[in-house]
C-alpha positions as a Markdown table, in Angstrom:
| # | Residue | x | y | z |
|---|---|---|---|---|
| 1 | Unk | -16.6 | 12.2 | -11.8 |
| 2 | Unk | -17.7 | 10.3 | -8.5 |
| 3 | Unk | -15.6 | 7.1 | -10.5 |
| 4 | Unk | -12.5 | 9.6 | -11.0 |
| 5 | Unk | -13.4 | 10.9 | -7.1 |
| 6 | Unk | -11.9 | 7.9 | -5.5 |
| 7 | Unk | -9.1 | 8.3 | -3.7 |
| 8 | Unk | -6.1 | 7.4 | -5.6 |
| 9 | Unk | -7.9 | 6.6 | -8.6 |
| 10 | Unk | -6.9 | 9.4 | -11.3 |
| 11 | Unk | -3.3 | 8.4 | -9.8 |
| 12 | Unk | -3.0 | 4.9 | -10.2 |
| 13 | Unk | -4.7 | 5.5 | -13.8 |
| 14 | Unk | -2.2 | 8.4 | -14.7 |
| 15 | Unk | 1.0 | 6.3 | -13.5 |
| 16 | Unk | -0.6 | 3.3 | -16.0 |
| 17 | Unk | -0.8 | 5.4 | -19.0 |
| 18 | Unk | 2.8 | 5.7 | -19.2 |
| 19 | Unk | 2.5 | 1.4 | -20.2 |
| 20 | Unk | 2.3 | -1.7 | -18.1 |
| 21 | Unk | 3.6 | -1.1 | -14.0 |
| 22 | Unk | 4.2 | -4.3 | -11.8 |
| 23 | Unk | 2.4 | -4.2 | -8.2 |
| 24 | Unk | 6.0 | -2.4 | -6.7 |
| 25 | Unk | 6.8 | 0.5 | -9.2 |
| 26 | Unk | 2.7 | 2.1 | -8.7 |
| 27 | Unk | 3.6 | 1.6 | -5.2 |
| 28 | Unk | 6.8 | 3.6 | -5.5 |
| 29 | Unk | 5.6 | 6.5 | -8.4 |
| 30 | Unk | 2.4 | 6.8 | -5.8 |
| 31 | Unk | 4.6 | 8.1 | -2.5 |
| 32 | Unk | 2.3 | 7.6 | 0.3 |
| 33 | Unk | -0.3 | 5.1 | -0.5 |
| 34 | Unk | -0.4 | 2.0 | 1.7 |
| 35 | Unk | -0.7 | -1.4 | 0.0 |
| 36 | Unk | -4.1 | -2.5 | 0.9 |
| 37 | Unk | -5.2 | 1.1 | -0.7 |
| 38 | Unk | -3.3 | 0.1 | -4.0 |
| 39 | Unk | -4.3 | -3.1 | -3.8 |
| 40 | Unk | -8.3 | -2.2 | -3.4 |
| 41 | Unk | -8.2 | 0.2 | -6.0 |
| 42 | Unk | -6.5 | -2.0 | -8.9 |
| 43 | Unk | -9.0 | -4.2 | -8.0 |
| 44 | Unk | -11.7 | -1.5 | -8.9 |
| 45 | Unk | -10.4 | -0.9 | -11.5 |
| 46 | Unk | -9.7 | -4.1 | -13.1 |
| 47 | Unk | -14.0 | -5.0 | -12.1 |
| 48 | Unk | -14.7 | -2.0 | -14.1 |
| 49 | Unk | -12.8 | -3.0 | -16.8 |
| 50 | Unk | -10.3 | -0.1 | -17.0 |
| 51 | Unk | -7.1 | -2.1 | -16.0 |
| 52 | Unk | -6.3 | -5.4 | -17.0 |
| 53 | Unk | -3.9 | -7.6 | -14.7 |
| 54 | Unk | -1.6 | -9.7 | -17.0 |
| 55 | Unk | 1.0 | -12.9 | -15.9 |
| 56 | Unk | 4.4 | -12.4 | -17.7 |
| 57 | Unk | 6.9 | -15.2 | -17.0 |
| 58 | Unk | 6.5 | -18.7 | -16.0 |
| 59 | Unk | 9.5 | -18.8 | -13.4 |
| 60 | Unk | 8.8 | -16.4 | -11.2 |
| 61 | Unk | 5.5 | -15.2 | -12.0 |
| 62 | Unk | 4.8 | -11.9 | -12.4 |
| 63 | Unk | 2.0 | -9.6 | -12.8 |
| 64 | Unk | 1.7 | -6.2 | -14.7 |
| 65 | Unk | -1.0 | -3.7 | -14.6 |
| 66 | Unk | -2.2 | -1.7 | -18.0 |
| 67 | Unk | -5.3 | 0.1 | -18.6 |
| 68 | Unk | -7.4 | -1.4 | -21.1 |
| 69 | Unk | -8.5 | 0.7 | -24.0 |
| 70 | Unk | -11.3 | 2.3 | -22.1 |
| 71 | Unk | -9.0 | 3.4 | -19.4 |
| 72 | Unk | -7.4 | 5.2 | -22.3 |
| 73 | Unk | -10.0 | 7.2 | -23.1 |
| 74 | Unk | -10.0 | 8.1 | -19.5 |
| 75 | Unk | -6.7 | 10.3 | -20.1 |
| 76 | Unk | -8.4 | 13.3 | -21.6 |
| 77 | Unk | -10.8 | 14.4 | -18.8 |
| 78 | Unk | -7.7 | 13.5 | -16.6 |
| 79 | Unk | -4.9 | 15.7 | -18.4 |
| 80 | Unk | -7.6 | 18.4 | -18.7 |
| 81 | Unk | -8.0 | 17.9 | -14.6 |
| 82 | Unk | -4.2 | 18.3 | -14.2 |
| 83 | Unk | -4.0 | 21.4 | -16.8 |
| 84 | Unk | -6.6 | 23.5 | -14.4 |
| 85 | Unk | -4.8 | 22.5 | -11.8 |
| 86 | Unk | -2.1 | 23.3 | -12.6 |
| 87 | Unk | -3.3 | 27.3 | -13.5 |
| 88 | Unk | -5.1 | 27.0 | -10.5 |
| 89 | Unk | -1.7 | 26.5 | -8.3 |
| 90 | Unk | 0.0 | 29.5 | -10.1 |
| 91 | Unk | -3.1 | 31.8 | -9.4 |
| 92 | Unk | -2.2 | 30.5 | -5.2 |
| 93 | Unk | 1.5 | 31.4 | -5.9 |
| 94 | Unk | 0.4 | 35.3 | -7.4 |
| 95 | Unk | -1.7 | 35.2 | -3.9 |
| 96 | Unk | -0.7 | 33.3 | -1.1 |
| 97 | Unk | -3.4 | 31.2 | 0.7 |
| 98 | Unk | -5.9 | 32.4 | 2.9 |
| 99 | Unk | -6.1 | 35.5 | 0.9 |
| 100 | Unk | -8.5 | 36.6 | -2.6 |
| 101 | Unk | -7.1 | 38.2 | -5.4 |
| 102 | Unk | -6.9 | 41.7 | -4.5 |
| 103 | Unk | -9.5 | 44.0 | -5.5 |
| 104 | Unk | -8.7 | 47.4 | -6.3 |
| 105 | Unk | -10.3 | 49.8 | -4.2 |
| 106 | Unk | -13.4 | 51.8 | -5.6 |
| 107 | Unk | -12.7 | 56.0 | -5.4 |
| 108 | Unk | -15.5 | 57.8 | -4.0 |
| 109 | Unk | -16.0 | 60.9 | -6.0 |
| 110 | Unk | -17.8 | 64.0 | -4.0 |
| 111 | Unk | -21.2 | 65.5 | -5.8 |
């Protein structure tokens, strides 16, 4: 978990199980990260071993990011992440934030 913890991590590796993304379109799918943040974390993830940078082309040289096999295996714990969070955001909507699930009141019976 503290590997899946980093920030942006389960994001870049999501975006990169759909196939091979060039530098620019996991910029783009990931609205709001900066380029130094992408940039630090496909390197992470290329040292342990779960994404591979590969040159396509001679003229102009261009690179492509793809998990490896072991970031494949990765997409299980990730899709069941999404699933519970996804039930988790429809439990919010059935009772909007800053308040618990409502709790029916106990009736006090005399004697």
């Amino acid at each position: 978990m503290a590997f899946l913890g980093g920030a942006w991590t389960p994001n870049v590796v999501w975006f990169l199980s759909g196939g091979p993304r060039r530098f620019g379109e996991l910029k783009h799918d990931l609205e709001g990260i900066s380029s130094k943040m992408l940039t630090q974390r496909l390197r992470q993830l290329e040292e342990t071993g779960v994404v591979e940078r590969v040159k396509s082309g001679e003229n102009p040289l261009s690179l492509e990011y793809r998990l490896t096999s072991i970031g494949s295996e990765l997409m299980p714990a990730i899709e069941a992440i999404v699933q519970v969070g996804l039930r988790l955001k429809l439990l919010e909507e059935k009772c909007p934030a800053g308040r618990t699930k409502p709790v029916r009141p106990r009736t006090l019976r005399a004697g």
